[in-house]
N, C-alpha and C positions, 0 to 999 in steps of 0.2 A: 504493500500500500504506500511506500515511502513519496515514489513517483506524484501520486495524487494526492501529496498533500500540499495545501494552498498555505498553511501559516506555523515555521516548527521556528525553535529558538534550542538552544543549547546551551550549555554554561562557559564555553571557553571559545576561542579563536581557532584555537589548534583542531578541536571534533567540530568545528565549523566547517573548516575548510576540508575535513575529512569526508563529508556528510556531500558537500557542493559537488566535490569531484568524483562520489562513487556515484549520488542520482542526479546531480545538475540542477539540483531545487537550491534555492535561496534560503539559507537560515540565519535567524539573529541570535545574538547573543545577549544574553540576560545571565549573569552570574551572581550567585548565591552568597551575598555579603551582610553583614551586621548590619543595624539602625545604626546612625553616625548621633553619637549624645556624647557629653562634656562629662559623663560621670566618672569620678572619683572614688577612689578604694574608701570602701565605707566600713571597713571593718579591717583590724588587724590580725595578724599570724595565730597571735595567741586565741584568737576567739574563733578561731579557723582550726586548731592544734596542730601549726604548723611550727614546727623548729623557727626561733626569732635571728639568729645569728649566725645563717648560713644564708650565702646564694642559692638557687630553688633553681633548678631546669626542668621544664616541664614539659610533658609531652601526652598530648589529650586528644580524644575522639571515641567516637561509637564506633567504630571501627577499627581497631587498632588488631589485624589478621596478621598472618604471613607476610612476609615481603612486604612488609612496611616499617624495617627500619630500627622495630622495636627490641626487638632482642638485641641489635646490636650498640642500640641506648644503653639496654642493662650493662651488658658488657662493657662498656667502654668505662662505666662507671668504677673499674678498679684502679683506672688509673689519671682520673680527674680528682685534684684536691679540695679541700676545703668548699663542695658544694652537694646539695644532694639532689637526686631524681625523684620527682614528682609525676606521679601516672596517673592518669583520672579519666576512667572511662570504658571501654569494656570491647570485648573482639576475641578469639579464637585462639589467641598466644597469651593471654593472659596466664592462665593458669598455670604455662610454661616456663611466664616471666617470674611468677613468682618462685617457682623452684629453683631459677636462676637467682633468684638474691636472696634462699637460705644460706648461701655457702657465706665463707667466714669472710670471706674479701668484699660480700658488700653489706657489710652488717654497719647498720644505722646511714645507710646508704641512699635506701631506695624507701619513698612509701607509696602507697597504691591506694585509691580512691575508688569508688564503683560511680558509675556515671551518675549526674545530675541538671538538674533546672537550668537551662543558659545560665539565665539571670543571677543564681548561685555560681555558676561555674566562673562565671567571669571575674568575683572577687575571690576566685585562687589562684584564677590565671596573672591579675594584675600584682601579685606578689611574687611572681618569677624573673629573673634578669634573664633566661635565655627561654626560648619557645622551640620544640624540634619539630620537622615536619622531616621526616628522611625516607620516605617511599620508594622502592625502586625501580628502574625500569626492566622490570620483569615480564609487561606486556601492555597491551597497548592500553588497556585502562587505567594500567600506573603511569604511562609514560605518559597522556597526556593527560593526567590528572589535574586538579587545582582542588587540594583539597582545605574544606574551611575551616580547619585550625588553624591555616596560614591569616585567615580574616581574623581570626578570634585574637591572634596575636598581636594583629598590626591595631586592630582596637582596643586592646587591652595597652597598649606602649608597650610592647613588649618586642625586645630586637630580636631575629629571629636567625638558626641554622638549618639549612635544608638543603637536598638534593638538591641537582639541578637537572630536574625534569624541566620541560620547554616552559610550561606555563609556570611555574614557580620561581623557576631563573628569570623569566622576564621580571615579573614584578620584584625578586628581591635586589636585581641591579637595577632598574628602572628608578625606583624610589630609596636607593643605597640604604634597607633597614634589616641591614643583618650579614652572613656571610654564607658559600658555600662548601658542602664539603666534595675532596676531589675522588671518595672510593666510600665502602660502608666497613671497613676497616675498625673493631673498633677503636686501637689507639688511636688512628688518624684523628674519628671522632673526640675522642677525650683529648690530643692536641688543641682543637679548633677549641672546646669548649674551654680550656683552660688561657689558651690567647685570647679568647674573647673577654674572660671573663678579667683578666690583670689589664685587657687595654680599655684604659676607663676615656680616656679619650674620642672611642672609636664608640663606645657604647652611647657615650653623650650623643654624639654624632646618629646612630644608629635610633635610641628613643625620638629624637626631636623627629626623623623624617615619620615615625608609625605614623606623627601626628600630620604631619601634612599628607601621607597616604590614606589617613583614615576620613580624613575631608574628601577625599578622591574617591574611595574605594566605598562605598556605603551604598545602602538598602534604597535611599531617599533619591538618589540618581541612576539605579537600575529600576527601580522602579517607574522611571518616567521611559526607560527604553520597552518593559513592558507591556504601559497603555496604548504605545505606538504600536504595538501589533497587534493590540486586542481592538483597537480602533478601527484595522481593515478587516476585521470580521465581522459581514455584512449581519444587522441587528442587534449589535453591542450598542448598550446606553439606552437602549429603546425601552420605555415606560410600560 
């Protein structure tokens, strides 16, 4: 039915243009981004039972399967200093990850979160200095992913490290908030995050652009790309 259909949208550029050249249909793009609002972390660590006096990396989604990355978070956590890993959220390696952080090397390391409420989730995420998105290019639904933790971060201010799948690299060079990693390695991983985390410089640098991406990247301006298509659907509006 692909062919006959008069009005499709997708969430990226990349399965746009993937979509155009296999049926030759026109599709928009409408991606899946946060409300853009000015809120502030309204609650502290301690009322969260989050450790006060460590840097927090964090790594979140309903999906959090295979081949995205996460085991190799845990892992990498043996040899990143003075910070701990934050999981929140739920997926198919879970149960895996956690058997990876009984061993002795990441003990008071790692803690785990079962998923919850955006609106909650957001004031755990805005107590993180790093955000991981590291999915791999295992197939073509990873490779052109855009997944929305990367939004959760850039509105949370939160700098971010990730692959560099196409759409991800676009936006984390595009608006310089964050860096990427060159393999899923994970010491390479726990390099990047520990460069990251002593160059306070770059992090400054890093927080300020979330916020001018977060003006950019929001709900309140795809949302005006998706009345425009809901507009050419003959008896949209009609009373």
């Amino acid at each position: 039915i692909f062919p006959k259909l008069k009005h499709v949208y997708t969430i990226n550029d990349s399965i746009a243009k993937l979509y155009r050249d296999e049926y030759n249909v026109e599709i928009e793009v409408v991606r899946n981004v946060p409300i853009y609002n000015l809120e502030k972390v309204s609650v502290n660590r301690k009322e969260l039972d989050l450790p006060e006096d460590i840097p927090i990396i964090i790594y979140q989604g309903a999906g959090i399967n295979i081949d995205r990355g996460a085991e190799e978070a845990v892992l990498a956590m043996e040899f990143v200093t003075d910070a701990i890993l934050l999981i929140i959220g739920s997926g198919d390696v879970i149960e895996h990850l956690k058997d990876i952080a009984k061993r002795p090397e990441f003990k008071n390391k790692i803690i785990f979160i079962s998923k919850m409420p955006f609106d909650v989730l957001k004031q755990y995420t805005m107590q993180a200095s790093i955000g991981l998105t590291l999915d791999k290019d295992t197939s073509p639904n990873y490779r052109y992913s855009l997944p929305n933790k990367l939004f959760d971060y850039i509105h949370a201010n939160v700098p971010v490290l990730a692959s560099p799948l196409i759409e991800v690299k676009r936006i984390v060079e595009q608006y310089d908030i964050g860096e990427l990693i060159e393999n899923h390695d994970p010491k390479h991983i726990a390099k990047k995050i520990n460069s990251m985390l002593t160059n306070k410089e770059a992090m400054i640098r890093y927080k300020e652009n979330t916020i001018l991406a977060a003006k950019d990247l929001n709900w309140q301006k795809e949302e005006q790309e998706l009345m425009k298509i809901y507009s050419k659907v003959k008896g949209f509006g009609d009373k």
